[in-house]
C-alpha positions as CSV (number, residue, x, y, z in Angstrom):
1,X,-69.3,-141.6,-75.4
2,X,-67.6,-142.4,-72.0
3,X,-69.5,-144.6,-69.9
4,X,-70.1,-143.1,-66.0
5,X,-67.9,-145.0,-63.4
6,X,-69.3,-147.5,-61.3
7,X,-71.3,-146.5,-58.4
8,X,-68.9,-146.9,-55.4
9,X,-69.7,-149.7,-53.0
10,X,-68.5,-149.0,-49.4
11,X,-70.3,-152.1,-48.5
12,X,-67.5,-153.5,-50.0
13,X,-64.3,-152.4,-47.7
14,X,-63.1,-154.8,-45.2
15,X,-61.5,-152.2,-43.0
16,X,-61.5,-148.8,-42.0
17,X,-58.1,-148.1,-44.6
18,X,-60.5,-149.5,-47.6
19,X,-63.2,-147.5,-46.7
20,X,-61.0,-144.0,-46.2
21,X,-59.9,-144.6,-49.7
22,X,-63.2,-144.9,-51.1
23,X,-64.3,-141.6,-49.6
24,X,-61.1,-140.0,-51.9
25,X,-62.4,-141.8,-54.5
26,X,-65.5,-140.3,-54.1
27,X,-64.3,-137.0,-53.7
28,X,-62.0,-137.2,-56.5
29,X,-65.2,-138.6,-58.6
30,X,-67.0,-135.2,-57.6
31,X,-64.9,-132.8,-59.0
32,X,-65.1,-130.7,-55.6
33,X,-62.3,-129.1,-53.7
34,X,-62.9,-128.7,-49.9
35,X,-63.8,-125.9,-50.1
36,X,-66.9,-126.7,-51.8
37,X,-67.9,-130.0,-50.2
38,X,-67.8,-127.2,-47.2
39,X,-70.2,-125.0,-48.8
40,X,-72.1,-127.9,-49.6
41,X,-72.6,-129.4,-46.5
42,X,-73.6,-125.9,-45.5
43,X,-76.5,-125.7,-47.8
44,X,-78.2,-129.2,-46.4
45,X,-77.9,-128.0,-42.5
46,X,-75.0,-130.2,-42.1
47,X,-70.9,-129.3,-40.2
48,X,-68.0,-130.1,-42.9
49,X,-64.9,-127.4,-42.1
50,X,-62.8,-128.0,-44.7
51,X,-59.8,-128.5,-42.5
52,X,-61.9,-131.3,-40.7
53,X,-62.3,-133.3,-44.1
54,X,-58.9,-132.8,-45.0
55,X,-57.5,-134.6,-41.7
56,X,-60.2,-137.5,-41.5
57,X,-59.4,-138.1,-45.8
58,X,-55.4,-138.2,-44.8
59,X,-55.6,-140.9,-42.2
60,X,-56.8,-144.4,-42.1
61,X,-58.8,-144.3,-39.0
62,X,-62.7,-144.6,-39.6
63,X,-64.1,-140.9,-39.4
64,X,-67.2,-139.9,-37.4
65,X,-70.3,-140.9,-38.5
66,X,-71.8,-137.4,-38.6
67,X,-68.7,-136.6,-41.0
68,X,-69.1,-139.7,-42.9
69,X,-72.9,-138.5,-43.6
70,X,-72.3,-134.7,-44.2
71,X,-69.7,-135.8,-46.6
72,X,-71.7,-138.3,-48.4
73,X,-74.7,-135.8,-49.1
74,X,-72.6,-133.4,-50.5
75,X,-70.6,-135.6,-52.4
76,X,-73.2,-137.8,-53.7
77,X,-76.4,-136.9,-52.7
78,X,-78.9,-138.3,-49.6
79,X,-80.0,-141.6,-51.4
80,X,-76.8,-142.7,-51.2
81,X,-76.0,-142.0,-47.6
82,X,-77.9,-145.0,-45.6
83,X,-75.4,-147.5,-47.9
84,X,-71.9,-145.6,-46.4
85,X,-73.4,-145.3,-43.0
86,X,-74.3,-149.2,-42.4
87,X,-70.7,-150.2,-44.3
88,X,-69.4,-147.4,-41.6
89,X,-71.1,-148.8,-38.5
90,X,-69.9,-152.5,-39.8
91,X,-66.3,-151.7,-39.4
92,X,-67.1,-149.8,-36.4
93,X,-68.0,-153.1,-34.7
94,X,-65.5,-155.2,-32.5
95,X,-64.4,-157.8,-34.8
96,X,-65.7,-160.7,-32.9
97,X,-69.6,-159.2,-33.2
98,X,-68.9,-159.1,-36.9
99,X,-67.3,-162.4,-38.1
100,X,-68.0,-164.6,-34.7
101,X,-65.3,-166.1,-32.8
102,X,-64.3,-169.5,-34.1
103,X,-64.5,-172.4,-31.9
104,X,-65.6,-176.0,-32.0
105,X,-67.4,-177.4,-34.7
106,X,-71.5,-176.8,-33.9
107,X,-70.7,-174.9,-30.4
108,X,-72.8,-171.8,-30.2
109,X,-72.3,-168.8,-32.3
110,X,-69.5,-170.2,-34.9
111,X,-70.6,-169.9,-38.3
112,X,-70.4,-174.2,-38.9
113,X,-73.5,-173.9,-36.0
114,X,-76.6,-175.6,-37.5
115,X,-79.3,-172.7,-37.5
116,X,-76.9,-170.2,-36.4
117,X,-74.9,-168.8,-39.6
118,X,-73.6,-165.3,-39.0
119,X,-74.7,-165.0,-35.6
120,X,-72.1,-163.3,-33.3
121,X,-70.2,-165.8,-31.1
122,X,-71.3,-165.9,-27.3
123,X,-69.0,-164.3,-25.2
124,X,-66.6,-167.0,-23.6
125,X,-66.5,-167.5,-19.6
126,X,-63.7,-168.7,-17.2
127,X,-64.5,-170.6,-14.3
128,X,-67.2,-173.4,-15.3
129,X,-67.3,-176.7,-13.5
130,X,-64.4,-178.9,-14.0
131,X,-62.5,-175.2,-15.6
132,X,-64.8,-175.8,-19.0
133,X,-64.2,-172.5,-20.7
134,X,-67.0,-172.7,-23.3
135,X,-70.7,-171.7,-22.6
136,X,-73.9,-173.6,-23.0
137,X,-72.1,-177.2,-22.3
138,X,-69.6,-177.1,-25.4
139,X,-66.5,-179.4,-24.6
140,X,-63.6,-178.5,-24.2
141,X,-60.0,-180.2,-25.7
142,X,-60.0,-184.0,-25.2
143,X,-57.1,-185.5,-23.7
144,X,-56.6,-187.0,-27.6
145,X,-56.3,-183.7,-28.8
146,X,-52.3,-183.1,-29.9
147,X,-52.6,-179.7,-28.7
148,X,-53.5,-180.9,-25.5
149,X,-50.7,-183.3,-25.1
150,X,-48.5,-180.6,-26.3
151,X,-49.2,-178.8,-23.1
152,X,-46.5,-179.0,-20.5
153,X,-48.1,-179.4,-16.9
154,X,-45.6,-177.4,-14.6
155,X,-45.0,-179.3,-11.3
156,X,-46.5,-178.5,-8.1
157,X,-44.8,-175.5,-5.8
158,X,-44.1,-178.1,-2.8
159,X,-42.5,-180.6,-5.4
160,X,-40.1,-177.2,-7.0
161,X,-38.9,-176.3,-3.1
162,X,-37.9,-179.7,-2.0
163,X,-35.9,-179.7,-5.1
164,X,-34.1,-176.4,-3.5
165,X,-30.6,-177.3,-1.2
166,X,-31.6,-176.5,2.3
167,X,-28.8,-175.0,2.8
168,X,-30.5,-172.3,0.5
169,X,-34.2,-172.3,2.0
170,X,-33.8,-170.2,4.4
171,X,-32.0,-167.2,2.6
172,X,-34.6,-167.4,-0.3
173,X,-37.3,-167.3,2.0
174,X,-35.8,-164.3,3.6
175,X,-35.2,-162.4,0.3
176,X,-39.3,-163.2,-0.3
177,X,-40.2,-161.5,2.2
178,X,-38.4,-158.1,1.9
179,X,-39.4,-158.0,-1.8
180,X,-43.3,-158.8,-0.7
181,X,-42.6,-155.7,2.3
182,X,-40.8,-153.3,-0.3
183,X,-43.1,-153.9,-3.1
184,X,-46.3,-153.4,-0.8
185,X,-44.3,-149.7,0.0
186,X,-44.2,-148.5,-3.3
187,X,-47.7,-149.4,-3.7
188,X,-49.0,-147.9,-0.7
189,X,-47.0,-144.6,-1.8
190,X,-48.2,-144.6,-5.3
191,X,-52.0,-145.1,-4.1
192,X,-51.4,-142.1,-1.9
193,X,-49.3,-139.9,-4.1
194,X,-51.4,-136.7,-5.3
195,X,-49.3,-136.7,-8.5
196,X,-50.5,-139.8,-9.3
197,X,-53.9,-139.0,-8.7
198,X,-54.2,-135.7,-10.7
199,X,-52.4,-137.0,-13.9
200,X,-51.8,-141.0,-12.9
201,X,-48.3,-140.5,-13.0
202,X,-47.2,-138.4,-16.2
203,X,-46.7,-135.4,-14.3
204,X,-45.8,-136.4,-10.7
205,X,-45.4,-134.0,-8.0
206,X,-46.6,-130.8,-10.7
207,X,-50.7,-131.1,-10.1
208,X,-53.1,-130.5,-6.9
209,X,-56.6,-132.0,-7.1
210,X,-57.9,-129.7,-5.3
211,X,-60.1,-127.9,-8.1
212,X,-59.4,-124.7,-9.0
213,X,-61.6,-121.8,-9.4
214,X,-61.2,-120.0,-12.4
215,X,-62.1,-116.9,-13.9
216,X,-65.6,-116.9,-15.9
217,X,-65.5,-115.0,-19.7
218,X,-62.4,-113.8,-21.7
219,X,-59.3,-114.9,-19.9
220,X,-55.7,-115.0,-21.0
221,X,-53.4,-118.2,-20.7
222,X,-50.3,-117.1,-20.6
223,X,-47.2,-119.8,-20.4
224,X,-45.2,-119.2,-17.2
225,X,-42.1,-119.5,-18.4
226,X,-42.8,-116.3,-21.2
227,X,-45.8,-114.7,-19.7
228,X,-45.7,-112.0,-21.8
229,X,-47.1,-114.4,-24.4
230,X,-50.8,-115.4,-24.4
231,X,-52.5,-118.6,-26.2
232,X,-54.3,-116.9,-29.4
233,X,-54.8,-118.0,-33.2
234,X,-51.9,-118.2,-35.7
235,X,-50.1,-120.4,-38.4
236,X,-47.5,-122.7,-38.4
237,X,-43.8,-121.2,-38.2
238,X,-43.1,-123.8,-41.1
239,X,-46.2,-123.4,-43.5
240,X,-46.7,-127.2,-42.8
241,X,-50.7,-126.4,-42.5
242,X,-52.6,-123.8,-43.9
243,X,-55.2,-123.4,-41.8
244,X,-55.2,-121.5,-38.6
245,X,-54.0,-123.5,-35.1
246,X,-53.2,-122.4,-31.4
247,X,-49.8,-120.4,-31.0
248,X,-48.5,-118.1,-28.5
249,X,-48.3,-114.2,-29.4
250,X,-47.5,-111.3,-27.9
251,X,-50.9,-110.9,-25.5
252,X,-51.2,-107.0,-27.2
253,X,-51.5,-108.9,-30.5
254,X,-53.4,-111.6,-29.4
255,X,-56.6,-110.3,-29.6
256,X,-58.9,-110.9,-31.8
257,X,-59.7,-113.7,-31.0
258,X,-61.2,-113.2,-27.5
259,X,-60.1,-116.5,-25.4
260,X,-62.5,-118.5,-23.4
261,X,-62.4,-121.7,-21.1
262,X,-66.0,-123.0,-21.4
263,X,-66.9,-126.0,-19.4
264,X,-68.4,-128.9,-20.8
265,X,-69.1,-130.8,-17.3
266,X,-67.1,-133.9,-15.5
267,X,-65.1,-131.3,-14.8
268,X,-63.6,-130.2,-18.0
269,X,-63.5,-127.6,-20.4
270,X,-63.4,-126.9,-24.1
271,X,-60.6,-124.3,-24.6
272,X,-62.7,-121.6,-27.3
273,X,-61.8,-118.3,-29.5
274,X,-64.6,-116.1,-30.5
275,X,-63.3,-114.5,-33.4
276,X,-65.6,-111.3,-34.8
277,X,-65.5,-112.6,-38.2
278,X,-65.0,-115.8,-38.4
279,X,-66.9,-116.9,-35.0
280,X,-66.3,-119.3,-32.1
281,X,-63.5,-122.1,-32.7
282,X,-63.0,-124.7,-30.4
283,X,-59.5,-126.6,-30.2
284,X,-59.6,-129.6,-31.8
285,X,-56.5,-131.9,-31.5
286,X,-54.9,-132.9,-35.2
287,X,-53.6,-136.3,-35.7
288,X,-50.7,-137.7,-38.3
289,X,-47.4,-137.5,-38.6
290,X,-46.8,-134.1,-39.4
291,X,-49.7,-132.5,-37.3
292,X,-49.5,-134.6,-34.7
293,X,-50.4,-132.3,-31.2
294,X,-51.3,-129.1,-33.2
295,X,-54.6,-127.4,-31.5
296,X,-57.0,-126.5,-34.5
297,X,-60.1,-124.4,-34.0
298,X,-63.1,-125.7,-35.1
299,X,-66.8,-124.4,-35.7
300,X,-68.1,-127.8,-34.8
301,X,-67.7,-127.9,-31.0
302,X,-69.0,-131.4,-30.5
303,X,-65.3,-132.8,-31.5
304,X,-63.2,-130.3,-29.6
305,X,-60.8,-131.7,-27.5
306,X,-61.6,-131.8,-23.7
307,X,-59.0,-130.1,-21.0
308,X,-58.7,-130.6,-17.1
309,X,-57.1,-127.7,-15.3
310,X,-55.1,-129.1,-12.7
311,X,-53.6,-126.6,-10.2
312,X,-50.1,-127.2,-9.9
313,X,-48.4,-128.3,-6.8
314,X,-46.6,-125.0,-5.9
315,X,-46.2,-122.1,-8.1
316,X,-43.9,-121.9,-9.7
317,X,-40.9,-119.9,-9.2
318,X,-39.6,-118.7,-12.7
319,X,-43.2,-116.9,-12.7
320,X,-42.9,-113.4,-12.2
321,X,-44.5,-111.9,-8.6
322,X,-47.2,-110.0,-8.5
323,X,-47.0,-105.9,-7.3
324,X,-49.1,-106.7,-3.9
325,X,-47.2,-109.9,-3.2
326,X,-44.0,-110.8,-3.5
327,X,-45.5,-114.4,-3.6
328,X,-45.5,-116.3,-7.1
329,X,-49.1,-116.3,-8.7
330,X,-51.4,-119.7,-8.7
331,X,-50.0,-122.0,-11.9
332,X,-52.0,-124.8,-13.4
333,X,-51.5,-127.9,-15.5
334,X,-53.9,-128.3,-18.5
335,X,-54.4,-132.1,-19.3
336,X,-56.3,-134.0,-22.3
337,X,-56.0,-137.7,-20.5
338,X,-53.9,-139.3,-17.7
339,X,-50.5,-138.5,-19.6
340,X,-50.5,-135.9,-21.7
341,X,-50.5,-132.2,-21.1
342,X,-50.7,-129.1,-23.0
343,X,-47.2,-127.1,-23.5
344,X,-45.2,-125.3,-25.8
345,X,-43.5,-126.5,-28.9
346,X,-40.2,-125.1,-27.6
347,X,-39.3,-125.4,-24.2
348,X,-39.2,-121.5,-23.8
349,X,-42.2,-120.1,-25.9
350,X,-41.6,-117.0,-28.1
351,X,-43.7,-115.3,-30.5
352,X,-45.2,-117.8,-32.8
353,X,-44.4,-120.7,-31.2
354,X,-47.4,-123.3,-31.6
355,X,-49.0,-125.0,-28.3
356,X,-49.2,-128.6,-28.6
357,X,-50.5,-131.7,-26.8
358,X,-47.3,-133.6,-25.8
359,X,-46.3,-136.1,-23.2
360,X,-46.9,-134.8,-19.8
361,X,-43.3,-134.3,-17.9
362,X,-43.8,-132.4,-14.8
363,X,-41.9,-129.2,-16.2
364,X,-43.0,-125.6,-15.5
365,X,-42.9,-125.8,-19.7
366,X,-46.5,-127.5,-19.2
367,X,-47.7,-124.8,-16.7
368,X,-49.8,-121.8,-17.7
369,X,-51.0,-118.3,-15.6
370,X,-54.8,-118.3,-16.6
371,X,-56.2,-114.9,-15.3
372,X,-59.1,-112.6,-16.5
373,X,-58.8,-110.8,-19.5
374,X,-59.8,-107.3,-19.8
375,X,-63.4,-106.8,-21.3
């Protein structure tokens, strides 16, 4: 008779790579495809899209903790969860709270400390008399110390400029001072610049802060490049994933899903679709090397990426005018952090084409009509 495998100990993995491969251990172990970890987790209450697992078992980041436990009660029962949680929250810890920073023999929180083994290091502080780095009186290097003689001691500034021919003095000097004046412009111009302000510099010049007012329910996003196109639910042009992601389509084959920008506060938003049968996904960003970008929507909300809708400087002019107006109609800039925006895979979107998170650049690529969809 074959004896059972050892239980898994996730106690065990010294970082977050270690303990990703004992969760595919664990699933392998279970005999369950995604599919029916999902169904699972379902059953106890808990959030585990199929999709979601897939993505967090093909990297070798640490996954949520929420993740971590849904996946652990499904795959191998609530006893077991506590034990993958506090090896979890171990590795989630800065590295110094976990080991201790090293430092002198019997200085405060190193592990040779008398009475103090384990306990995290004290934080270290510049600027103690006589420039003693080290809290609670701990000495610093001796003047025996080889690393300390090692140490060159640069000479004073005075000492360097006497060294200079005088004959040169005065033209340095001068050359100082139109660098200090030039470099104290482009700062003044970069604390002022609105581009800089709205997107810190990714997509200068293409974003307002003023904040926009947008339209409450359904809307369509349209890219203004092809604004024929709306943002909807599709697959990959290459089959790469096989579940659903963001793509642009044909806005009269867009819908179902109905599209909705929902805000979540601090002035952003959770881009949704509210599908009739399979419900409200909210876009989640994928990470790795092949999925890197792709928008996938997600019945867990609480991880959906966040958006701030930027209006852009000026509208822009490939966008097509409106009947009433022969004025182009208000564009905007959808950003995820201080450099990246969304956009199309391809600079000019057609039917299909996947929308992706991608390095801001200030094109009208990254610029989308958002207007109120009919009800």
């Amino acid at each position: 008779m074959e004896s059972p495998s050892p239980r898994l100990r996730p106690e065990d993995a010294s970082d977050a790579a270690e303990f990703v491969e004992l969760m595919r251990v664990a699933k392998e172990r279970s005999g369950l495809t995604y599919r029916e970890l999902e169904a699972r987790a379902a059953a106890h209450g808990d959030v585990l899209a199929k999709s979601t697992l897939a993505n967090a078992l093909a990297r070798d980041a640490l996954p949520r903790a929420d993740l971590v436990a849904a996946f652990v009660r499904a795959c191998e029962g609530e006893e077991r969860v506590p034990a993958w949680l506090a090896a979890r929250d171990r590795l989630a810890l800065p590295a110094r709270l976990v080991t201790g920073t090293p430092g002198p023999a019997g200085s405060p929180g190193t592990a040779g400390a008398p009475g103090t083994a384990g306990a995290p290091a004290a934080p270290r502080t510049a600027g103690a008399p006589g420039g003693d780095p080290h809290p609670g009186g701990a000495a610093g290097p001796s003047p025996e110390d080889p690393a300390a003689r090692r140490t060159p001691r640069l000479p004073p500034l005075p000492r360097l400029w006497r060294r200079v021919p005088r004959a040169w003095r005065l033209p340095l000097a001068a050359v100082a001072v139109v660098t200090g004046l030039l470099l104290a412009a482009l700062g003044a111009q970069e604390l002022t610049d609105p581009g800089t302000t709205a997107t810190a510099g990714a997509a200068r010049g293409t974003a307002s802060t003023a904040p926009p007012v947008l339209p409450r329910g359904p809307v369509r996003i349209r890219p203004v490049r092809s604004p024929a196109l709306c943002l909807t639910d599709g697959f990959t042009r290459d089959g790469r994933y096989d579940s659903q992601v963001a793509v642009h389509r044909t806005c009269a084959q867009a819908v179902p899903p109905v599209t909705e920008l929902v805000p979540v506060g601090d002035g952003t938003y959770r881009l949704s679709f509210r599908h009739p049968k399979h419900g409200v996904g909210c876009l989640a960003e994928l990470t790795g090397e092949r999925l890197a970008g792709l928008l996938e929507p997600r019945n867990d909300c609480s991880s959906a990426t966040r958006f701030r809708v930027l209006r852009a400087a000026s509208p822009s002019p490939s966008s097509p005018a409106t009947p009433s107006s022969s004025a182009a109609p208000q564009s905007y800039v959808l950003t995820v952090d201080t450099h990246r925006c969304l956009g199309a895979a391809d600079a000019d979107a057609g039917p299909g084409t996947e929308a992706v998170v991608q390095t801001c650049d200030g094109s009208a690529a990254q610029q989308y009509l958002i207007g109120a969809a009919k009800r």
